[in-house]
C-alpha positions as CSV (number, residue, x, y, z in Angstrom):
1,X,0.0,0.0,0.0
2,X,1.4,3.5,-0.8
3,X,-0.4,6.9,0.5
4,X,-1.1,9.9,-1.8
5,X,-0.5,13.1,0.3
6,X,-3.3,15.6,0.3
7,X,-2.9,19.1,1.1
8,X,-3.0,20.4,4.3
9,X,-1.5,16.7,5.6
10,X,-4.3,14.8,5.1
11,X,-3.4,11.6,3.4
12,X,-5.2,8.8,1.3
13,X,-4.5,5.1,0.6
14,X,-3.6,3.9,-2.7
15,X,-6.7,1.2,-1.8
16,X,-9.4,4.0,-2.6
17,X,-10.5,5.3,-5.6
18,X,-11.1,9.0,-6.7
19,X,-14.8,9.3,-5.3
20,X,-15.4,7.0,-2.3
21,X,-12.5,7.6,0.5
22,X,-11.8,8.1,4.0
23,X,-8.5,10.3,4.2
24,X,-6.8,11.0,7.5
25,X,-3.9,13.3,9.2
26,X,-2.2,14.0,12.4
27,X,-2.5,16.3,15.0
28,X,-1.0,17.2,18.1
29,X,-2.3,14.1,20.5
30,X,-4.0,11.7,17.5
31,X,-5.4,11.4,14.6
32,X,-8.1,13.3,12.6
33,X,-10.6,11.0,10.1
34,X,-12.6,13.0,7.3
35,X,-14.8,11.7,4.4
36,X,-13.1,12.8,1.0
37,X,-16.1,13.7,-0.7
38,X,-17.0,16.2,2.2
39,X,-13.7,18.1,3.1
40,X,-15.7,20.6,4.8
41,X,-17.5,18.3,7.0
42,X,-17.0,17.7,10.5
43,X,-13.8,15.1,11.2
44,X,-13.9,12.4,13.9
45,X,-10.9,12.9,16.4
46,X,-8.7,9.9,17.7
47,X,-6.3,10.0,20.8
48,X,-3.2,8.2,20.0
49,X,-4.1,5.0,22.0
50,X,-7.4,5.1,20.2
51,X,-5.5,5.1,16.8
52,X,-2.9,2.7,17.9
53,X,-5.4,0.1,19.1
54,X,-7.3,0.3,16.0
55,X,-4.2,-0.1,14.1
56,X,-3.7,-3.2,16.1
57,X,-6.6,-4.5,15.1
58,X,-6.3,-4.4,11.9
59,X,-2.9,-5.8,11.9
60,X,-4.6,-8.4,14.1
61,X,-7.5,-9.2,11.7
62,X,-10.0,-8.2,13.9
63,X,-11.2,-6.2,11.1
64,X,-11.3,-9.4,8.3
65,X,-14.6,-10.1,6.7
């Protein structure tokens, strides 16, 4: 997987396509999740342990359909 830099450090995977993504970026303390086709929208925050156990989990497979 490679990421595609947006501005303002938001970044998306190489997994999404042009229209249908969730980009994220971070910030002092965690992580900040946006919908790409609404920039403008309201984010979700994520504390660093937050992020880091979801990142665990997906490492983990906890996430596998």
């Amino acid at each position: 997987m490679t990421v595609h830099q947006e501005p303002a450090g938001w970044v998306k995977s190489s997994f999404s396509n042009q229209h249908n993504c969730v980009e994220f970026r971070c910030v002092e303390g965690g992580v900040e999740v946006r919908n790409s086709k609404r920039p403008d929208e309201a984010t979700i925050r994520y504390t660093d342990s937050e992020w880091k156990a979801f990142v665990a989990g997906v490492k983990a497979g906890e996430f596998d359909i």
